[in-house]
MDTraj code that builds the backbone (N, CA, C; nanometers):
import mdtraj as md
import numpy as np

residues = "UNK UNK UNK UNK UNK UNK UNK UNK UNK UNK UNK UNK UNK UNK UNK UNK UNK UNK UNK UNK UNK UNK UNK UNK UNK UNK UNK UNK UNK UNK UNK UNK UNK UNK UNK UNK UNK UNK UNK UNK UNK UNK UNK UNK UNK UNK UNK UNK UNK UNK UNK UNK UNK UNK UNK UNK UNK UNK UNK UNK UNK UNK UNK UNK UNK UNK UNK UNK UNK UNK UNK UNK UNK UNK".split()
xyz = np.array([
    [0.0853, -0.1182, 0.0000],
    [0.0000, 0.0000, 0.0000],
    [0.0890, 0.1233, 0.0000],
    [0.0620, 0.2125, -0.0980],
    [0.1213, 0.3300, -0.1011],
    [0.0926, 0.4691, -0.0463],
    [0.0872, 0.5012, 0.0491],
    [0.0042, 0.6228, 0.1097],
    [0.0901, 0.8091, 0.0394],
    [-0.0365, 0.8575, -0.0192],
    [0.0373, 0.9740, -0.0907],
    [-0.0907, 1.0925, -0.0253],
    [-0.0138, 1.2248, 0.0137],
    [-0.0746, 1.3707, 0.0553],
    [-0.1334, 1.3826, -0.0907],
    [-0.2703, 1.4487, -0.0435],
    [-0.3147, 1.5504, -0.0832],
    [-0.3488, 1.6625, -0.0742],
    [-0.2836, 1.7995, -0.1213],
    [-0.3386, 1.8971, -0.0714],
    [-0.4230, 1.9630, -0.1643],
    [-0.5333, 1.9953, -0.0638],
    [-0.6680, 2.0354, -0.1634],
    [-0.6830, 2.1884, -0.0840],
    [-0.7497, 2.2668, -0.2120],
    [-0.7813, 2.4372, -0.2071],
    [-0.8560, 2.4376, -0.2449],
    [-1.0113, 2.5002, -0.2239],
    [-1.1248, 2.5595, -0.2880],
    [-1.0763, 2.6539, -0.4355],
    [-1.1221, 2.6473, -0.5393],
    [-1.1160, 2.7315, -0.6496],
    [-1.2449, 2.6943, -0.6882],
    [-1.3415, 2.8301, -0.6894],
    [-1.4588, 2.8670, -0.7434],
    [-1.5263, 2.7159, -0.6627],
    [-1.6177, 2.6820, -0.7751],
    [-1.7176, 2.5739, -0.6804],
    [-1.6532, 2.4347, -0.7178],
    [-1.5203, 2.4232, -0.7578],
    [-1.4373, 2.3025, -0.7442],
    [-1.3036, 2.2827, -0.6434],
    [-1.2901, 2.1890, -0.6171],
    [-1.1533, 2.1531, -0.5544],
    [-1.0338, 2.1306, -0.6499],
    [-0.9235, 2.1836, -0.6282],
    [-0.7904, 2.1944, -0.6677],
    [-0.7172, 2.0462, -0.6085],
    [-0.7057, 1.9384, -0.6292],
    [-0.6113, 1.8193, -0.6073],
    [-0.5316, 1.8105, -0.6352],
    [-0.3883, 1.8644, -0.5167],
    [-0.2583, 1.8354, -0.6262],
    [-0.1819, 1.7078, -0.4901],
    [-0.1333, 1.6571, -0.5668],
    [-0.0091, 1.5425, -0.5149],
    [0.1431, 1.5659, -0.5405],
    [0.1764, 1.6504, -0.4639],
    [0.3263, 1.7149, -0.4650],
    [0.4490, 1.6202, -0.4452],
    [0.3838, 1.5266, -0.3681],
    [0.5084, 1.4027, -0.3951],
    [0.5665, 1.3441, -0.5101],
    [0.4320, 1.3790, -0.5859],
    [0.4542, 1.2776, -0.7145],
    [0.4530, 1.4091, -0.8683],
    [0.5076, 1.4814, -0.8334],
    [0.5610, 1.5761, -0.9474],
    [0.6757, 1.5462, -1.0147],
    [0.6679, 1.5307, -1.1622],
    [0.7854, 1.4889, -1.2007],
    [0.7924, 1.3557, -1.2825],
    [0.7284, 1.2596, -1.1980],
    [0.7500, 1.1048, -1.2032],
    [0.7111, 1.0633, -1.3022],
    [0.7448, 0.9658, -1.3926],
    [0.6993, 0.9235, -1.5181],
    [0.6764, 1.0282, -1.5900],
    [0.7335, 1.1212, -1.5838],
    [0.7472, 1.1854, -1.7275],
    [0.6020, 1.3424, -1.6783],
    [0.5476, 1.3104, -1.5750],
    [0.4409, 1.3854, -1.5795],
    [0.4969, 1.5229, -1.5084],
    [0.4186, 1.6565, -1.5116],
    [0.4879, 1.7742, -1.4656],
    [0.4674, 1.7979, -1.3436],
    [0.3478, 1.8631, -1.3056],
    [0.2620, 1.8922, -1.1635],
    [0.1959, 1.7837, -1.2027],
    [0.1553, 1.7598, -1.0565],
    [0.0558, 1.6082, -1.0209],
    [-0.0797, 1.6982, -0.9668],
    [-0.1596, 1.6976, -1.0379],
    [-0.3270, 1.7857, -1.0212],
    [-0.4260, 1.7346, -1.1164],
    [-0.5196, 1.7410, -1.0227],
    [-0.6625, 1.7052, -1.0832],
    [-0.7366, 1.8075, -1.0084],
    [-0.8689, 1.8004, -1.0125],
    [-0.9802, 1.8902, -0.9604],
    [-1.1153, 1.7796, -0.9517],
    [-1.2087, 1.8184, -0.8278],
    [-1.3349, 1.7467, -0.7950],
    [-1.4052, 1.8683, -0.7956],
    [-1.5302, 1.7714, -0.8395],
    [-1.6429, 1.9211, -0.8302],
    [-1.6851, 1.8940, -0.6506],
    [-1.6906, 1.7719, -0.6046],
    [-1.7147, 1.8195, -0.4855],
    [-1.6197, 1.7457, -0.3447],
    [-1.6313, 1.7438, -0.2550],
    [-1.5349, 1.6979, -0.1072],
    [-1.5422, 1.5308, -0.1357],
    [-1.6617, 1.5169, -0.1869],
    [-1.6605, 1.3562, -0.1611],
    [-1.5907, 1.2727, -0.2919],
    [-1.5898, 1.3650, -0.4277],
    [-1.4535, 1.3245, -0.5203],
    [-1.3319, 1.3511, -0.4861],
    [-1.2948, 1.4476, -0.4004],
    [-1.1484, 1.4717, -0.3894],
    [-1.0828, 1.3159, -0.3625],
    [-1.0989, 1.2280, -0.2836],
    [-1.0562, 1.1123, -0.3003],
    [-1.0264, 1.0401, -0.3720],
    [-1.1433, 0.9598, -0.4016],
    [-1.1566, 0.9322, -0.5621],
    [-1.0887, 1.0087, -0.6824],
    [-1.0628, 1.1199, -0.6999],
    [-0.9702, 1.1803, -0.7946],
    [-0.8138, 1.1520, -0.7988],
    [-0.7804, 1.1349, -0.6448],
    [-0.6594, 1.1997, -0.5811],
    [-0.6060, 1.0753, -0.6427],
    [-0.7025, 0.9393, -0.6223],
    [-0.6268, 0.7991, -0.6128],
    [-0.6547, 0.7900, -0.7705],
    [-0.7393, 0.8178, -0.8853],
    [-0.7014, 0.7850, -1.0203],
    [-0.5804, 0.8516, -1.0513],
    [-0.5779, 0.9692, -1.0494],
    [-0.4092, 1.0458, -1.0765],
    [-0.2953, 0.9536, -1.0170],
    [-0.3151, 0.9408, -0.8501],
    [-0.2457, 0.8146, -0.8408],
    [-0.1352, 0.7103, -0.9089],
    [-0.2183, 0.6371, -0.9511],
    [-0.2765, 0.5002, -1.0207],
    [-0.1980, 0.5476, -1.1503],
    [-0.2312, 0.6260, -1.2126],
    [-0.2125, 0.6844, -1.3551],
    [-0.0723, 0.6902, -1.3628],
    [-0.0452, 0.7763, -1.2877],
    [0.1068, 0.7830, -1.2864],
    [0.1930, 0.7043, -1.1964],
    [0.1593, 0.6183, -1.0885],
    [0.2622, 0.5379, -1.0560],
    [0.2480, 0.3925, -1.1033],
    [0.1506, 0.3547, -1.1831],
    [0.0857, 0.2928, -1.2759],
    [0.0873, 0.1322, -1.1775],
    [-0.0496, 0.2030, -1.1004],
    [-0.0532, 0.0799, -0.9421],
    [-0.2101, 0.0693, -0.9858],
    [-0.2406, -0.0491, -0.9220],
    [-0.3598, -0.0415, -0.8934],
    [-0.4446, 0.0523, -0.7937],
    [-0.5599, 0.0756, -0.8352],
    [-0.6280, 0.1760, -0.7306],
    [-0.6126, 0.1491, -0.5622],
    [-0.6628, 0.0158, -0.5613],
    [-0.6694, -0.0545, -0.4321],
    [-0.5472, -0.0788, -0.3563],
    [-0.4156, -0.0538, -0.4417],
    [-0.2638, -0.0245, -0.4336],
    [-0.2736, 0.1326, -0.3472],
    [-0.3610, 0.2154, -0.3335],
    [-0.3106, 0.3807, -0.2751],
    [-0.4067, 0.3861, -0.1890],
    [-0.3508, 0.4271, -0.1141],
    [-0.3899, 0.5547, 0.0108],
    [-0.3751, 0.6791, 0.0409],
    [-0.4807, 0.7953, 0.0212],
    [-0.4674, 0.8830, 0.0215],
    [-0.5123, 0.9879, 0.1782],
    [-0.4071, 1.0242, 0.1553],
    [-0.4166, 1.1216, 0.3272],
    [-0.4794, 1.2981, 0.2786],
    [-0.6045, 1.3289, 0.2777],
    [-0.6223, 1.4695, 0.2590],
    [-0.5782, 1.5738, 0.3475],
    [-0.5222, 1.7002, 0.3040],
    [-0.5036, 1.7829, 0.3965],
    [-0.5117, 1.9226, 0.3147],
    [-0.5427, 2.0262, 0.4136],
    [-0.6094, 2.1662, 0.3560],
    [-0.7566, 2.1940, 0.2617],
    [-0.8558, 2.0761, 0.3651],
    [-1.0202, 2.1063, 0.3029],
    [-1.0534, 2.2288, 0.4146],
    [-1.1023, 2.3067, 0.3405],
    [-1.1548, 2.4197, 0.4309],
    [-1.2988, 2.4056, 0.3174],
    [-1.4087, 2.3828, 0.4439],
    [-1.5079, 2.3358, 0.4117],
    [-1.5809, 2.4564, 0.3951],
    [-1.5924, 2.5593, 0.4263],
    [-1.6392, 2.7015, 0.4022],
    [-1.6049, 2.7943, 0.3372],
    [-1.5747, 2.7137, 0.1944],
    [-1.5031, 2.8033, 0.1043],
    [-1.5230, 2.7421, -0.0287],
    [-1.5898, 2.6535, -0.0503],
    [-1.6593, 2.6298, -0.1327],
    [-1.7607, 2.5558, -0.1489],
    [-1.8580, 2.4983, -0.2539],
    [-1.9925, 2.4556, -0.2359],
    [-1.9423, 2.2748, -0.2592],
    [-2.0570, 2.2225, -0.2033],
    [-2.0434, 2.0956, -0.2155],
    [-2.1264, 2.0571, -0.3336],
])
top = md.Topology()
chain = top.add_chain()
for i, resn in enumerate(residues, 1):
    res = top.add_residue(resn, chain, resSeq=i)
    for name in ("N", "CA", "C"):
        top.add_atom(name, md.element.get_by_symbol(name[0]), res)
traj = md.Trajectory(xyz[None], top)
C-alpha cells in the first residue's frame, strides 16, 4: 500500500487536487486534478495516483489535507 498527501484548495465551486510528492514522475509535470465536490477529492486523488505510478487503485492511500469546508460549495 502506497500512502500519498493531498493537498486540496477551494477554487470557485471546485476543488484543486494536487499530489506534490509525485511531481515529475513518469514523465508527468505537476501532479493535479480537480473534484467538483469533497466527496470526489478522493476518488480523484487515487485515479491520478494510479495513472502515474501505474498501481492499482486498491494499491493507494490517500491522506487529505487543507479542506476548508467554508469556502466552497459541495
Amino acid at each position: 500500500m502506497r500512502t500519498i498527501r493531498a493537498d486540496v484548495e477551494p477554487v470557485g465551486h471546485c476543488w484543486l487536487v494536487r499530489l506534490p510528492e509525485l511531481d515529475g514522475i513518469n514523465g508527468f509535470g505537476t501532479a493535479f486534478t480537480q473534484a467538483r465536490t469533497r466527496d470526489e477529492i478522493t476518488v480523484m486523488a487515487i485515479d491520478l495516483a494510479a495513472i502515474i505510478l501505474e498501481l492499482y487503485h486498491n494499491d493507494i492511500e490517500i491522506t487529505v489535507t487543507g479542506v476548508r469546508t467554508a469556502d466552497a460549495d459541495d
